[in-house]
PQR file with spaces between the fields and no chain letter, atoms N, CA, C, O and H, PARSE charges and radii, in Angstrom:
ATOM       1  N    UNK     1      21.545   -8.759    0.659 -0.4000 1.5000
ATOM       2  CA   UNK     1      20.336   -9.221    0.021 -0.0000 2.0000
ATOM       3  C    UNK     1      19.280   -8.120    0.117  0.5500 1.7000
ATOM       4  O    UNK     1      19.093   -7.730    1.270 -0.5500 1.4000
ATOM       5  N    UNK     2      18.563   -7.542   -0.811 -0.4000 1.5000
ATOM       6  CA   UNK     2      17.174   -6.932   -0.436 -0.0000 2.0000
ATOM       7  C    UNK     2      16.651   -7.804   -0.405  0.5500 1.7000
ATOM       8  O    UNK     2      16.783   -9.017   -0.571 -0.5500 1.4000
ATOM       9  H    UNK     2      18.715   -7.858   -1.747  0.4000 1.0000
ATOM      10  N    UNK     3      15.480   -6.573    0.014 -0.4000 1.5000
ATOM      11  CA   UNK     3      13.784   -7.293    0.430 -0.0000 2.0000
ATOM      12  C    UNK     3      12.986   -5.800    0.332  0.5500 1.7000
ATOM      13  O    UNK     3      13.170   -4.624    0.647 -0.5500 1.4000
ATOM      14  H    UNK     3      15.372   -5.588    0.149  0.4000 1.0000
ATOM      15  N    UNK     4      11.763   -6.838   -0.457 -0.4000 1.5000
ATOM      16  CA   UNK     4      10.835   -6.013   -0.805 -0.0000 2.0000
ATOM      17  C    UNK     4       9.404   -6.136   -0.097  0.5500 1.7000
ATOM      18  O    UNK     4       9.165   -7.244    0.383 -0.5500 1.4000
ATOM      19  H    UNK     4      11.614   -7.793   -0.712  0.4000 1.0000
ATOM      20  N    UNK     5       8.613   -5.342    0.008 -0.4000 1.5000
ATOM      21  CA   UNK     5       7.035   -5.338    0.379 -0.0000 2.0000
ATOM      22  C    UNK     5       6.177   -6.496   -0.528  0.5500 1.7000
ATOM      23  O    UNK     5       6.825   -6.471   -1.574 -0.5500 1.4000
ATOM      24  H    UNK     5       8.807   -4.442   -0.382  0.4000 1.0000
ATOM      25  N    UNK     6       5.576   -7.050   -0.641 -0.4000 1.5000
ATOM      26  CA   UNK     6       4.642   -7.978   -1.249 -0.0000 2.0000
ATOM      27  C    UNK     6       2.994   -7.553   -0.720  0.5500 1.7000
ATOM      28  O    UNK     6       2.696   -7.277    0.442 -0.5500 1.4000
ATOM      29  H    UNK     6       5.050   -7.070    0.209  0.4000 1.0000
ATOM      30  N    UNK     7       2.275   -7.576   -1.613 -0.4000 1.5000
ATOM      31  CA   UNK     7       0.622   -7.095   -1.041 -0.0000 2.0000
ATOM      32  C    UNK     7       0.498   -8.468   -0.979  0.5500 1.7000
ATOM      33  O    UNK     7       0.952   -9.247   -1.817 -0.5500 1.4000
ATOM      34  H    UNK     7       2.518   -7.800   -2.557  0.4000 1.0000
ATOM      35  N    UNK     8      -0.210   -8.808    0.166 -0.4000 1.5000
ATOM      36  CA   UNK     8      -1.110  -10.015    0.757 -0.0000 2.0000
ATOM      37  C    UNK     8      -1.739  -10.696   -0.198  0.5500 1.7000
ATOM      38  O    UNK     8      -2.183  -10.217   -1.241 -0.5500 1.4000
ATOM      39  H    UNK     8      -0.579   -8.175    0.847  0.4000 1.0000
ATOM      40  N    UNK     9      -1.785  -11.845    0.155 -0.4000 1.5000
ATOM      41  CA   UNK     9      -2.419  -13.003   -1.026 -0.0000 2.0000
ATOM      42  C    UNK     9      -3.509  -13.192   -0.514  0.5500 1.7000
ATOM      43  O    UNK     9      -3.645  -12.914    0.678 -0.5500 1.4000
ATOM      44  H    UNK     9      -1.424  -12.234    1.002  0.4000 1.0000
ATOM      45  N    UNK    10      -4.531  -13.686   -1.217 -0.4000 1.5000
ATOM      46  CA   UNK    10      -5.775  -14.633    0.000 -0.0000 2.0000
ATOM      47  C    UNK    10      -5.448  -16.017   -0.635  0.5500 1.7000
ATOM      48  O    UNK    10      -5.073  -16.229   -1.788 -0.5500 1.4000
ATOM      49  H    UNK    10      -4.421  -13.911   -2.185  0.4000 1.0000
ATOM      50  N    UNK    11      -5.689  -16.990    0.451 -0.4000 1.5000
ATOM      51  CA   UNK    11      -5.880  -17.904    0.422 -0.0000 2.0000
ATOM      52  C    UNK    11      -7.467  -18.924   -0.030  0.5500 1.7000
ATOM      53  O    UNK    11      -8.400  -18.300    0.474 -0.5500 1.4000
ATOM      54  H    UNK    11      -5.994  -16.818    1.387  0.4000 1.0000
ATOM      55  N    UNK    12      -7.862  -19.835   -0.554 -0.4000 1.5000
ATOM      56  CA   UNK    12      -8.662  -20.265   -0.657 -0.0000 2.0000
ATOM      57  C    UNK    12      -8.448  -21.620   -0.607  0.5500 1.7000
ATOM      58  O    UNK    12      -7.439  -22.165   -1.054 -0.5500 1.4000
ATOM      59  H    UNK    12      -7.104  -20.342   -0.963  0.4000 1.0000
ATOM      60  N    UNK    13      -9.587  -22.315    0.050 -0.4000 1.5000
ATOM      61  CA   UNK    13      -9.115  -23.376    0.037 -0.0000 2.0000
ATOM      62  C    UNK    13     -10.920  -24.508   -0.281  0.5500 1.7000
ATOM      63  O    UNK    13     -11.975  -24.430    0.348 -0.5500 1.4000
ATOM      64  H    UNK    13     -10.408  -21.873    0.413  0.4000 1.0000
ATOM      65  N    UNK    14     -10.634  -25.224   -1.216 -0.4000 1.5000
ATOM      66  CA   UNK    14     -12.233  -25.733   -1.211 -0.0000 2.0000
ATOM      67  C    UNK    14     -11.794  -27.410   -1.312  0.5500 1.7000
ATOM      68  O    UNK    14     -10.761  -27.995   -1.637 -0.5500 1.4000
ATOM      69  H    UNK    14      -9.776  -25.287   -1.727  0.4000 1.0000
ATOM      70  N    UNK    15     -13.275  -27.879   -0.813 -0.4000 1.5000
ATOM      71  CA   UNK    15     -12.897  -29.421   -0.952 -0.0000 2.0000
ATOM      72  C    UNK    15     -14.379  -29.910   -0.959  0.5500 1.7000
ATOM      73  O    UNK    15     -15.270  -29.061   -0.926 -0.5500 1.4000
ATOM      74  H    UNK    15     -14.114  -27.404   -0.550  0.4000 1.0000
ATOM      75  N    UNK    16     -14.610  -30.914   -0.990 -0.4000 1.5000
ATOM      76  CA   UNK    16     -15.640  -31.905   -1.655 -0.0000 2.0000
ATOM      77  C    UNK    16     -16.718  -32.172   -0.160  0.5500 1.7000
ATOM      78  O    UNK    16     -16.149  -33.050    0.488 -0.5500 1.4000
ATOM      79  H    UNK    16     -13.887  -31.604   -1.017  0.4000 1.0000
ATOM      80  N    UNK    17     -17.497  -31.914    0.281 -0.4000 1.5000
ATOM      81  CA   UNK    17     -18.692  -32.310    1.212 -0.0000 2.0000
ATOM      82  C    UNK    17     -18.675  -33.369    1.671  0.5500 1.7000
ATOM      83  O    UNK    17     -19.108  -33.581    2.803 -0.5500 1.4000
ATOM      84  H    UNK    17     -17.959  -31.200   -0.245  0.4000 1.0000
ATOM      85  N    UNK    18     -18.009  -34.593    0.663 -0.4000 1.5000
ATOM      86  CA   UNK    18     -18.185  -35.580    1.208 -0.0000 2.0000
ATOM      87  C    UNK    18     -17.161  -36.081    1.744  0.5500 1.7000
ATOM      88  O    UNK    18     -17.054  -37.302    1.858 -0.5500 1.4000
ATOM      89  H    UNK    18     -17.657  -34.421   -0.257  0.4000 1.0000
ATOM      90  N    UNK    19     -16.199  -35.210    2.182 -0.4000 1.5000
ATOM      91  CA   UNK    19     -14.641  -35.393    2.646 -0.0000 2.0000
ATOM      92  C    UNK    19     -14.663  -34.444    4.263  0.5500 1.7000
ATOM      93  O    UNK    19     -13.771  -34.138    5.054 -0.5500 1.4000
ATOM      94  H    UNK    19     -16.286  -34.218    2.089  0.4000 1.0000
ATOM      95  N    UNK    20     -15.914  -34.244    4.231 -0.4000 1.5000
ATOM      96  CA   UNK    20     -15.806  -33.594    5.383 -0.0000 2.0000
ATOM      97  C    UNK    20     -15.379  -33.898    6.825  0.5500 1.7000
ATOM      98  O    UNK    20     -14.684  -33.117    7.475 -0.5500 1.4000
ATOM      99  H    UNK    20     -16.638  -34.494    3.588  0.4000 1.0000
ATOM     100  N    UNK    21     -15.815  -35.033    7.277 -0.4000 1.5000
ATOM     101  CA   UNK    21     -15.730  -35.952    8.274 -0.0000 2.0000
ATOM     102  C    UNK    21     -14.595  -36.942    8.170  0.5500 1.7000
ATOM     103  O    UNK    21     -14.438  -37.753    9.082 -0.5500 1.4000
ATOM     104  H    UNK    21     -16.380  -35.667    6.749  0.4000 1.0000
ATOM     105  N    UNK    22     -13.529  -36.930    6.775 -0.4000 1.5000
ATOM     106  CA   UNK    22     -12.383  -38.103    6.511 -0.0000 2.0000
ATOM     107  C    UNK    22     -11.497  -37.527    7.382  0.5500 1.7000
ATOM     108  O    UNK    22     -11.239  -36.331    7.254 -0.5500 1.4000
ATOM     109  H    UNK    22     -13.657  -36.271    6.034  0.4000 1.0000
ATOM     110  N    UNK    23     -10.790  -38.436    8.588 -0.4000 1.5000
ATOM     111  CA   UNK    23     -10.123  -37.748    9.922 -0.0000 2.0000
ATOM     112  C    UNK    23      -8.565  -37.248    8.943  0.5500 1.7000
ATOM     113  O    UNK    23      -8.060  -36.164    9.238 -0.5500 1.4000
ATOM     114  H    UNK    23     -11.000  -39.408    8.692  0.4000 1.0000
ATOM     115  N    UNK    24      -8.001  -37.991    7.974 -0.4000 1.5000
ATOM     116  CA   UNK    24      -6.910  -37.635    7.381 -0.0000 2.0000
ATOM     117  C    UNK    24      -7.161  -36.004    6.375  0.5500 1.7000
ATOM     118  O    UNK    24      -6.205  -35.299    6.052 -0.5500 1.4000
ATOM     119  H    UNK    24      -8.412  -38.870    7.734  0.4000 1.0000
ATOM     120  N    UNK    25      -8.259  -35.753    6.108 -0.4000 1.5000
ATOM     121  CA   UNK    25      -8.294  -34.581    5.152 -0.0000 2.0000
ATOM     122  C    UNK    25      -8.735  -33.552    6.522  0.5500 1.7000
ATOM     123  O    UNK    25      -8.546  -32.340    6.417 -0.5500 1.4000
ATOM     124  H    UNK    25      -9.036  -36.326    6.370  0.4000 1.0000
ATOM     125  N    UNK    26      -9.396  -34.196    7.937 -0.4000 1.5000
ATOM     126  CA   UNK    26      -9.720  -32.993    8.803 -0.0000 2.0000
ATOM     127  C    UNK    26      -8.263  -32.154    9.540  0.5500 1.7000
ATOM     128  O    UNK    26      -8.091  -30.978    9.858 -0.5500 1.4000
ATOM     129  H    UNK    26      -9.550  -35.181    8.023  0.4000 1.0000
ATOM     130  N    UNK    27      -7.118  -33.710    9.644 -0.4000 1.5000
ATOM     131  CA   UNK    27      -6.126  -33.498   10.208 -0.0000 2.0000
ATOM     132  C    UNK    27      -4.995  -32.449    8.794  0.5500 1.7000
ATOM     133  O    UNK    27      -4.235  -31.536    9.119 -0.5500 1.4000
ATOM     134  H    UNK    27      -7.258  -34.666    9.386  0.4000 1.0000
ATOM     135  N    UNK    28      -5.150  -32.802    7.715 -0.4000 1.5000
ATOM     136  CA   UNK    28      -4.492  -31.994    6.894 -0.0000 2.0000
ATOM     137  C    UNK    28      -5.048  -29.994    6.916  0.5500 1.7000
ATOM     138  O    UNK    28      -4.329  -28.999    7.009 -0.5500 1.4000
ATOM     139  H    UNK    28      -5.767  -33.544    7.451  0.4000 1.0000
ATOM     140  N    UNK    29      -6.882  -30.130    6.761 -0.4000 1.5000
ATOM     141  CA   UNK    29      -6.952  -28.863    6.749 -0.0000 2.0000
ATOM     142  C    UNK    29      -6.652  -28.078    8.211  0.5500 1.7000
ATOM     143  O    UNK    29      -6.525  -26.859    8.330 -0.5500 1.4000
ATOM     144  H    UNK    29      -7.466  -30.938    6.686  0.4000 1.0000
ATOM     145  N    UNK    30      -6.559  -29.193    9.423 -0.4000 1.5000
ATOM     146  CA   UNK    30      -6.496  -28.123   10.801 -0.0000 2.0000
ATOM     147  C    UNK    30      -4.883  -28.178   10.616  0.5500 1.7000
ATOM     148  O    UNK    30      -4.574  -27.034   10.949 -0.5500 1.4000
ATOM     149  H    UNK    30      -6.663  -30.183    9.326  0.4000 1.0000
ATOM     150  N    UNK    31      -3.851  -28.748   10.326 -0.4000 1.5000
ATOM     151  CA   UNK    31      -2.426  -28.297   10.232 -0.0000 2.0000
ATOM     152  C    UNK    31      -2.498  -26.864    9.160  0.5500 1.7000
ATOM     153  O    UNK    31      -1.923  -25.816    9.456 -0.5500 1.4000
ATOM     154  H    UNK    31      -4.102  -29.677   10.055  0.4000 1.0000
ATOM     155  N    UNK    32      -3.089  -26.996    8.231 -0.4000 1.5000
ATOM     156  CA   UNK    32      -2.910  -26.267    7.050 -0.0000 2.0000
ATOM     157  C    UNK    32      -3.316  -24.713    7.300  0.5500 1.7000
ATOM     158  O    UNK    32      -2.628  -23.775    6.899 -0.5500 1.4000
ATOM     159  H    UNK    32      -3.556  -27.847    7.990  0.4000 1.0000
ATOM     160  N    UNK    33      -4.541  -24.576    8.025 -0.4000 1.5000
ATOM     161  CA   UNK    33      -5.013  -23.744    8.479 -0.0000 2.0000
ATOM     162  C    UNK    33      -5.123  -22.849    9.768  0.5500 1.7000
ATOM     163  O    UNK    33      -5.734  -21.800    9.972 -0.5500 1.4000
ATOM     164  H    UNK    33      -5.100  -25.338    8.351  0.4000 1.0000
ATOM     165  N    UNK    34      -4.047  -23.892   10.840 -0.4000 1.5000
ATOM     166  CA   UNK    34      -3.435  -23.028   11.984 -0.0000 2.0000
ATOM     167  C    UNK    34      -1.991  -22.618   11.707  0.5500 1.7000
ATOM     168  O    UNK    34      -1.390  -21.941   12.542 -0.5500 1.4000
ATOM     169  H    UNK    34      -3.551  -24.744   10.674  0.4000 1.0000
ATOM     170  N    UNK    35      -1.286  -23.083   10.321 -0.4000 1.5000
ATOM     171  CA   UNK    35      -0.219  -22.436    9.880 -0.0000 2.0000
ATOM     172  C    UNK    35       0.722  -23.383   10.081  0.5500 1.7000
ATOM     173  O    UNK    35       1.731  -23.156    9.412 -0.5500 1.4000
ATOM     174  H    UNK    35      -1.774  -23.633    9.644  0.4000 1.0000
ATOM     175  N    UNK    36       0.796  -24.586   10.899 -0.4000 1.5000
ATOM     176  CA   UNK    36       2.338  -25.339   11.312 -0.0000 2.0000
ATOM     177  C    UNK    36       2.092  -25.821    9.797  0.5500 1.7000
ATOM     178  O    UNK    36       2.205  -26.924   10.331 -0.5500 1.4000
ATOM     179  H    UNK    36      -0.023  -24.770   11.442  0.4000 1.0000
ATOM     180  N    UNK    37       1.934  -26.006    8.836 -0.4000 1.5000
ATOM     181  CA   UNK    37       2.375  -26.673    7.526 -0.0000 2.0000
ATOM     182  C    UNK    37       3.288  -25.394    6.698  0.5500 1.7000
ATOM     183  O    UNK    37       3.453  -25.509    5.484 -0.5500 1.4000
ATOM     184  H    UNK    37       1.841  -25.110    8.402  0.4000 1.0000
ATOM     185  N    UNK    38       3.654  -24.621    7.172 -0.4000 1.5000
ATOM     186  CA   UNK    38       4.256  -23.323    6.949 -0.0000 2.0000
ATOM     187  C    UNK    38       5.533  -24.107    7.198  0.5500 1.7000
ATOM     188  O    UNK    38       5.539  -25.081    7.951 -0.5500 1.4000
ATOM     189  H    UNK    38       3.520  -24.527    8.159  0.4000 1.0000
ATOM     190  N    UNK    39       6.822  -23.590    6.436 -0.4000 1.5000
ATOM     191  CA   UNK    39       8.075  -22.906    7.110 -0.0000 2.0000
ATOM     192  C    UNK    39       7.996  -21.879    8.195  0.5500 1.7000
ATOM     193  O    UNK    39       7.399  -20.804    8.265 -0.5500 1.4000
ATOM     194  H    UNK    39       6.817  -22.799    5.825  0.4000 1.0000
ATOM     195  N    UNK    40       8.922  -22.651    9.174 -0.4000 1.5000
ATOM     196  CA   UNK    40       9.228  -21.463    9.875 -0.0000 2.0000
ATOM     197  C    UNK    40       9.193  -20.045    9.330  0.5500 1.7000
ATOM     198  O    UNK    40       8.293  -19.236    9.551 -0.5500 1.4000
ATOM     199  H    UNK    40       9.407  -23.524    9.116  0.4000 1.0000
ATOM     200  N    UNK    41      10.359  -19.822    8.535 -0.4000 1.5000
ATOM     201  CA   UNK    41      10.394  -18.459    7.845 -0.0000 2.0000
ATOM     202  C    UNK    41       9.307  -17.879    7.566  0.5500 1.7000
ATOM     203  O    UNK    41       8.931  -16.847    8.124 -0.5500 1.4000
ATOM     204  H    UNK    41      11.091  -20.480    8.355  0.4000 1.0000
ATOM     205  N    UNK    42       8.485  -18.671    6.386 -0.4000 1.5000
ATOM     206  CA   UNK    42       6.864  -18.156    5.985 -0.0000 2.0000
ATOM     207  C    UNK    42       6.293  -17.639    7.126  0.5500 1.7000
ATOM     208  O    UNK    42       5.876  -16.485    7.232 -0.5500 1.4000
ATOM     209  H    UNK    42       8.790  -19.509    5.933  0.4000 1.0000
ATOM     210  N    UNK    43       6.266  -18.801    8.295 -0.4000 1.5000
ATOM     211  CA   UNK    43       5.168  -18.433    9.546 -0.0000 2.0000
ATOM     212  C    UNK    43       5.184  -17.009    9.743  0.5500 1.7000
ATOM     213  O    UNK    43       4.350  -16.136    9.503 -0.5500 1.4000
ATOM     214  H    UNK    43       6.605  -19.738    8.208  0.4000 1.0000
ATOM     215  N    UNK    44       6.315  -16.990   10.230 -0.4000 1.5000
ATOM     216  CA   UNK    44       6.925  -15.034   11.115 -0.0000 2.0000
ATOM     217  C    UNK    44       6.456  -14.299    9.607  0.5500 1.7000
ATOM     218  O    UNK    44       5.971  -13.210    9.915 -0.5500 1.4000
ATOM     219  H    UNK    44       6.992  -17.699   10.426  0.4000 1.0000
ATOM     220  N    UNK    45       6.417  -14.465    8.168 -0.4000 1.5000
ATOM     221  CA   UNK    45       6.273  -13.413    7.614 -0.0000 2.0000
ATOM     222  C    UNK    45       4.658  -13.437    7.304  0.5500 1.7000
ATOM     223  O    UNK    45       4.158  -12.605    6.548 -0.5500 1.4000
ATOM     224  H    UNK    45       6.811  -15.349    7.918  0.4000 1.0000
ATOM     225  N    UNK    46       3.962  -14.359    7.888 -0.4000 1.5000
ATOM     226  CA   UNK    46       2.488  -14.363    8.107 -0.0000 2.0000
ATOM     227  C    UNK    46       1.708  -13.813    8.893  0.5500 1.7000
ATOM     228  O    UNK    46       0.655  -13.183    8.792 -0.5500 1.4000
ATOM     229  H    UNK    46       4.368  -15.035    8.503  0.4000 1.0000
ATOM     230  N    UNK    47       2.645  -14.270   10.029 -0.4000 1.5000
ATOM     231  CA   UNK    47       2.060  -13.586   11.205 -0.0000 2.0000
ATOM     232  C    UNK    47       2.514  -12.090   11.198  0.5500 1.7000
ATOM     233  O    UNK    47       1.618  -11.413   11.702 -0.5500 1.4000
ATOM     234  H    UNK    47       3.500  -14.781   10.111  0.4000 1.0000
ATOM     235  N    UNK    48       3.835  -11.146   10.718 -0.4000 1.5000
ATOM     236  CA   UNK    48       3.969  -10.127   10.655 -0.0000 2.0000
ATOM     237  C    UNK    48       3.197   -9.668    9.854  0.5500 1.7000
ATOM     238  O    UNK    48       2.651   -8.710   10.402 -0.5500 1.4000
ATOM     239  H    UNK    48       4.563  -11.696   10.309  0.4000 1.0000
ATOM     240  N    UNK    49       2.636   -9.864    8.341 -0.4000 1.5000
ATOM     241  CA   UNK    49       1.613   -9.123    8.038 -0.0000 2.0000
ATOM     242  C    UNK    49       0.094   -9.358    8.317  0.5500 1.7000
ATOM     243  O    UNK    49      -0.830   -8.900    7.644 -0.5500 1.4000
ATOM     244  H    UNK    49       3.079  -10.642    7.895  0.4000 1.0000
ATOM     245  N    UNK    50       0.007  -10.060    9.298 -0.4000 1.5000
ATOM     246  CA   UNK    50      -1.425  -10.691    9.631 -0.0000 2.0000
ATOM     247  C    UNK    50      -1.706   -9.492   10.604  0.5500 1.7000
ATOM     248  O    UNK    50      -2.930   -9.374   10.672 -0.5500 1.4000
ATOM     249  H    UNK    50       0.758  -10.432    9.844  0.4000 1.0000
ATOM     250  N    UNK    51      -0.880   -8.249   11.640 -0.4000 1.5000
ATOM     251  CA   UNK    51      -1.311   -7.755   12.883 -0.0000 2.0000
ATOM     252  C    UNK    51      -1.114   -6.549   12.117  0.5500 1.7000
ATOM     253  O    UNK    51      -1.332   -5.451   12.628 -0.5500 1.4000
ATOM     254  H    UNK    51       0.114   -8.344   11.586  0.4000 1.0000
């Protein structure tokens, strides 16, 4: 199999003010945004180009 280099994506992520405090959208963006909503696989190729 190859494998190639990919340039980094950014992420963005926006949501509504008044969803701020809903414990189900706080619990989705803190999974989403410490990475466990990743594949395994993804994770390691996140964290390898993240350092």
């Amino acid at each position: 199999m190859r494998s190639f280099e990919l340039p980094a994506a950014q992420v963005v992520a926006l949501w509504s003010q008044r969803h701020d405090d809903d414990p189900a959208q706080r619990w989705f963006r803190d999974l989403f945004f410490s990475g466990r909503a990743l594949s395994p696989h993804l994770r390691a190729l996140v964290r390898r180009g993240a350092g």
